[in-house]
C-alpha positions as CSV (number, residue, x, y, z in Angstrom):
1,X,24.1,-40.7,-9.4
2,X,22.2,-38.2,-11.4
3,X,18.6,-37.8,-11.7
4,X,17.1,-38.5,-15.3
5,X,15.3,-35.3,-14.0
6,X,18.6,-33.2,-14.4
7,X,20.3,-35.5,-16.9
8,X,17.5,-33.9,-19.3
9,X,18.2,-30.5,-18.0
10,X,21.7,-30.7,-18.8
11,X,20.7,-32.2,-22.1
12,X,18.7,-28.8,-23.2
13,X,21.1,-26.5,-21.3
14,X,24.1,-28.2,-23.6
15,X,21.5,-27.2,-26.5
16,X,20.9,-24.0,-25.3
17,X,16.7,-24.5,-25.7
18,X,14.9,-23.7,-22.8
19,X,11.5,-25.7,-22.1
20,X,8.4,-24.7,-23.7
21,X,5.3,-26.0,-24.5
22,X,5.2,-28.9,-27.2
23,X,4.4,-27.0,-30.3
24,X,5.9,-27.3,-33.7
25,X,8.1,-24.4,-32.9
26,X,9.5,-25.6,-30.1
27,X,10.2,-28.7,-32.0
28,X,11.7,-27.1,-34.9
29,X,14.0,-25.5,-32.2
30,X,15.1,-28.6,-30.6
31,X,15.7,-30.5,-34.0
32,X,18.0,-28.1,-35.5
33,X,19.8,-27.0,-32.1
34,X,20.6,-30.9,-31.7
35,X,21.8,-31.2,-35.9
36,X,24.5,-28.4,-34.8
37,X,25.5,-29.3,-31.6
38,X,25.6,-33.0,-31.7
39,X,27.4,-34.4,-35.1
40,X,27.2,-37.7,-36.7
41,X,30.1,-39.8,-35.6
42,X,31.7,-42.7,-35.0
43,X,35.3,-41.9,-33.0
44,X,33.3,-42.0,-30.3
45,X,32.0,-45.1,-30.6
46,X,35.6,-46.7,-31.8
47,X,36.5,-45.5,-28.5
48,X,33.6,-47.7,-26.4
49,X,35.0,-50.9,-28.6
50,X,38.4,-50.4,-27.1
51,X,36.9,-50.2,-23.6
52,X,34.3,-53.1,-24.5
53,X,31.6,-51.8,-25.1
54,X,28.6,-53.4,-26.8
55,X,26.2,-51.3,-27.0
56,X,24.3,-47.3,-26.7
57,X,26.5,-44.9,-23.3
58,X,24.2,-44.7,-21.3
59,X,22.4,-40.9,-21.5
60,X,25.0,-39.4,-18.7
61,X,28.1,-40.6,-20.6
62,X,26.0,-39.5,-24.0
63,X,26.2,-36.3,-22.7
64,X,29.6,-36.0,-20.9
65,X,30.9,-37.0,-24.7
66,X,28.9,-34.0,-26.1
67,X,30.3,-31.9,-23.6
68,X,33.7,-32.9,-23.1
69,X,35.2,-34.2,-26.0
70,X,32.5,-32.7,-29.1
71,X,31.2,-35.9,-29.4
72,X,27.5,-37.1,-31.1
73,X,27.2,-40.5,-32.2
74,X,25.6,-42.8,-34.8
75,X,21.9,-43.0,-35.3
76,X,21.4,-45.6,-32.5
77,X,22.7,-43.3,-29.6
78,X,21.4,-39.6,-31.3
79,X,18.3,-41.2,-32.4
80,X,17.5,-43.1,-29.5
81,X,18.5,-40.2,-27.1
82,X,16.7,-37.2,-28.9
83,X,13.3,-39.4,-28.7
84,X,13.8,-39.7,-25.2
85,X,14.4,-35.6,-24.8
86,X,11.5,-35.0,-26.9
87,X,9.1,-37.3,-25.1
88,X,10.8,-36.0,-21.4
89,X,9.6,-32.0,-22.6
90,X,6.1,-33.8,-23.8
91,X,5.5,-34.2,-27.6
92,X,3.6,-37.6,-29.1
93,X,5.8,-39.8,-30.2
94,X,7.4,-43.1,-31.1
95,X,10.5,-44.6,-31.7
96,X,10.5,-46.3,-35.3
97,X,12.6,-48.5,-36.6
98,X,14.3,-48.0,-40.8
99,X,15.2,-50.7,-42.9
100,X,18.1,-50.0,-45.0
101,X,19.6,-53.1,-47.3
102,X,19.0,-54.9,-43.9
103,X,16.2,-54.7,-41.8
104,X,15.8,-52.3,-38.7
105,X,19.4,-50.8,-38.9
106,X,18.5,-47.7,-38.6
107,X,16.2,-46.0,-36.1
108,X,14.1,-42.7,-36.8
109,X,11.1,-40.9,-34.6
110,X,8.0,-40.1,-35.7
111,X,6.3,-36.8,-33.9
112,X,2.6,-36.0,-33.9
113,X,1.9,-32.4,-33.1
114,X,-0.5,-29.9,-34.3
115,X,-2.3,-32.8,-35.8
116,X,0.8,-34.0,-38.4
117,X,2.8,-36.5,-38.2
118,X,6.6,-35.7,-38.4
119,X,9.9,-37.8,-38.7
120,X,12.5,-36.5,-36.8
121,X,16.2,-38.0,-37.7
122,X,19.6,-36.9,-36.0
123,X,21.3,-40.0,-37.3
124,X,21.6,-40.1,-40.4
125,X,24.4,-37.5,-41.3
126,X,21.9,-35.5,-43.3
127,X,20.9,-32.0,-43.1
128,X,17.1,-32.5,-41.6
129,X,17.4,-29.8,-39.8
130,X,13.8,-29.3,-39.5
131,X,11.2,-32.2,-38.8
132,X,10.6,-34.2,-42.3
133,X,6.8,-33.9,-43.0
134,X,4.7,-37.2,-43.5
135,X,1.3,-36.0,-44.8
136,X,3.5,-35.7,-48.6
137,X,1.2,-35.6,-51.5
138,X,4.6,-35.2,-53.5
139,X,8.4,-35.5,-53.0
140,X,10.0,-33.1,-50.3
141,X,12.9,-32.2,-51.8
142,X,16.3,-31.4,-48.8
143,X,19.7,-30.2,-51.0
144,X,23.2,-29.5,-49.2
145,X,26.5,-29.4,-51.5
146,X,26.5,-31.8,-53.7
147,X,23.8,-34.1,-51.9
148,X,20.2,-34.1,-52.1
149,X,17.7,-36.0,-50.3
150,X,14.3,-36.8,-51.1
151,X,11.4,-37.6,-49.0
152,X,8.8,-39.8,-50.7
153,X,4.9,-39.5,-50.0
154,X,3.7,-42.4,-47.8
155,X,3.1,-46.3,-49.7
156,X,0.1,-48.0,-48.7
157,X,1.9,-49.4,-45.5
158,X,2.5,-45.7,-44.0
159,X,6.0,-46.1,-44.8
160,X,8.4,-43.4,-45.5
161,X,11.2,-43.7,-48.4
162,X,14.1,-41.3,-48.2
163,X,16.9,-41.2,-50.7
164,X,20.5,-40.2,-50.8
165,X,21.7,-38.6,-54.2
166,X,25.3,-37.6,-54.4
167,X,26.1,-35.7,-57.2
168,X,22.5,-36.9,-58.9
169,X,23.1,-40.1,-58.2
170,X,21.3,-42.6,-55.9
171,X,24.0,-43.7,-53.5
172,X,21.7,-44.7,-50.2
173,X,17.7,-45.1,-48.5
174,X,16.0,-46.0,-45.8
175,X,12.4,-47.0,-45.3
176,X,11.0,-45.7,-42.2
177,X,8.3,-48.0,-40.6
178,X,5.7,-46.5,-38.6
179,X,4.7,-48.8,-36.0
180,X,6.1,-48.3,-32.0
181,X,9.3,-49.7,-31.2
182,X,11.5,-50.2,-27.7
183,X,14.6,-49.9,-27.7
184,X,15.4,-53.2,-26.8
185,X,14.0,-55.0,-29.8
186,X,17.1,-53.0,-31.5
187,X,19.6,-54.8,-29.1
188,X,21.2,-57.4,-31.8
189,X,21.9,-54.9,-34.4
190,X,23.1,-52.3,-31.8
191,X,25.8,-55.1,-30.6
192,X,26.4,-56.1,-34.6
193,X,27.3,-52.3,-35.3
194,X,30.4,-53.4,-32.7
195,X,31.7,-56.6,-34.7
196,X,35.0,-56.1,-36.1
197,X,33.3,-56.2,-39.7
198,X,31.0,-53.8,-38.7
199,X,30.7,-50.7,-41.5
200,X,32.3,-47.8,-38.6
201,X,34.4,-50.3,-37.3
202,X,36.4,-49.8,-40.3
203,X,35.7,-46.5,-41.5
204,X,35.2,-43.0,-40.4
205,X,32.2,-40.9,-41.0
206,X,31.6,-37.5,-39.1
207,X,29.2,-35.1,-40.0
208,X,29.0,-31.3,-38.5
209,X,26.2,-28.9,-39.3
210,X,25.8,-25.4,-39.0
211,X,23.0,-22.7,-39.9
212,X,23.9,-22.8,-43.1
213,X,26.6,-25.6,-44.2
214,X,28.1,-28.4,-43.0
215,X,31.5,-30.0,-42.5
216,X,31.7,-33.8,-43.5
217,X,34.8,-36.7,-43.3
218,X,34.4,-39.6,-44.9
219,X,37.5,-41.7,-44.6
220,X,40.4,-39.5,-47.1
221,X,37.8,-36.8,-48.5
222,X,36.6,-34.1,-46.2
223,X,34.1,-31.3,-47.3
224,X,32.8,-27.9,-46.4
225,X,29.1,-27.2,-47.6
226,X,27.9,-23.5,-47.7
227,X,24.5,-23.7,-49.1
228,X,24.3,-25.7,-52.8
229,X,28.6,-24.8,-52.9
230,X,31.2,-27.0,-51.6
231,X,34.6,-28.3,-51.8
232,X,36.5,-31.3,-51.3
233,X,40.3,-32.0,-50.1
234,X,41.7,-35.5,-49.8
235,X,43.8,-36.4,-47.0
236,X,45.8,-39.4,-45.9
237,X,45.5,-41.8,-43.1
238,X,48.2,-39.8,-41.2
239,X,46.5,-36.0,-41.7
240,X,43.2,-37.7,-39.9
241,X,43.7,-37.0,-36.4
242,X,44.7,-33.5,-36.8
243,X,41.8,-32.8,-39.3
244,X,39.4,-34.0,-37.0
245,X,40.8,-31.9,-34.1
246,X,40.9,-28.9,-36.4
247,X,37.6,-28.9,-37.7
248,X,35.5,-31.3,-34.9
249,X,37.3,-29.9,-32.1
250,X,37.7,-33.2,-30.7
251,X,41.2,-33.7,-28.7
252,X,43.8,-35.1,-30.3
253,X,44.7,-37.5,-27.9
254,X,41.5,-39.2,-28.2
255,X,41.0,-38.9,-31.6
256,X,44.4,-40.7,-32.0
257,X,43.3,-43.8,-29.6
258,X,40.1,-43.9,-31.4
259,X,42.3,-44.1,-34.7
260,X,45.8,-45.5,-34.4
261,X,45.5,-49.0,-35.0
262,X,44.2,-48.5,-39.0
263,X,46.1,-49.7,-41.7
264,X,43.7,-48.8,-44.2
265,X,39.6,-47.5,-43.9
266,X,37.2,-49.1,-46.0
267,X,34.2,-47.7,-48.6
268,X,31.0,-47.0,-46.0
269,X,28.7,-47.5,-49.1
270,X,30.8,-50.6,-50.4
């Protein structure tokens, strides 16, 4: 078995960071390193359903995915796994939990360091490549393509709005909440996300950054971001395994298992 000791090591060698003290710098560092090496995406996890899996890899799988096969995950395992590197290389922080139409489906961290308070989010197939400030006396304003997102000035809870506009329009939120959580209180939704309704058991969503774009498949569009310019190709349910090889890098032999047994991928927003 692996030590968490060099679990952790691996986990900043596969980012290429090297430890440092806990400053913002050295935060900014690991935040966007993680955004470009670890995507948002769910193969992975349609993969763990077929084996019977209910729930987060554990970190050494986590990692062997990242590794191996170009995996990430959804927010539960990058969320969850970046708060545990970031607390490992010692920063403040907590693990939070975001309420989207439902309650605490979503999970974010909030950093303290160099006396702010920071949320940090690998999860949420947005491009937060830097730590979203909290102390907002107005909106802080993050645009890629034709998305923008919006971080809204604390309410009078200390909670944290952020809003998804797609081509100006609202199309998804999340309230972050600022009080401690544990992983396990996040145990039923985590085995939910697995049902067969579940949203990314019937869809596909993958989301790759780079310094300065980003490649994104949702279902039959994909699109390449450079800066505020993008485009958009639709595909069919039988070009998907070979578009996610081509532009994921993820083999096609997997991506196929993950894959093959849809008919037909439903809306994620719907």
């Amino acid at each position: 078995m692996v030590s968490p000791k060099d679990l952790f090591k691996k986990y900043l060698d596969l980012l290429e960071i090297s430890r440092s003290e806990p400053n913002f710098d050295f935060l900014k560092r690991i935040v966007k390193a993680h955004l470009i090496k670890v995507p948002f995406e769910n193969i992975s996890k349609l993969i763990f359903k077929k084996q019977g899996m209910k729930y987060i890899p554990d970190l050494e799988l986590f990692l062997e995915g990242i590794e191996k096969y170009n995996f990430g995950g959804t927010c539960y395992s990058n969320n969850y796994y970046l708060f545990l590197l970031l607390k490992e290389v010692g920063f403040e922080i907590k693990l939070c939990g975001a309420d989207m139409k439902n309650p605490d489906v979503h999970l974010i961290s909030i950093v303290t360091v160099e006396g702010n308070e920071y949320i940090v989010d690998g999860g949420y197939a947005a491009p937060f490549l830097n730590p979203l400030p909290r102390n907002l006396k107005e909106d802080y304003v993050v645009t890629l393509g034709y998305e923008k997102y919006i971080i809204k000035p604390q309410d009078e809870f200390g909670r944290t709005r952020v809003e998804q506009y797609f081509n100006g329009n609202l199309q998804h939120w999340y309230t972050a909440k600022p009080k401690a959580r544990n992983i396990d209180d996040f145990n039923n939704v985590i085995e939910q996300s697995y049902s067969d309704d579940a949203v990314f058991m019937n869809a596909i969503r993958i989301t790759k950054f780079t310094e300065s774009g980003s490649m994104m498949l949702k279902n039959y569009s994909f699109t390449e971001s450079v800066g505020n310019e993008s485009k958009t190709r639709k595909i069919t349910l039988g070009e998907l395994p070979q578009t996610i090889q081509e532009n994921f890098g993820m083999p096609l032999p997997v991506v196929k298992k993950a894959v093959g047994h849809f008919k037909e991928l439903k809306d994620i927003y719907s």
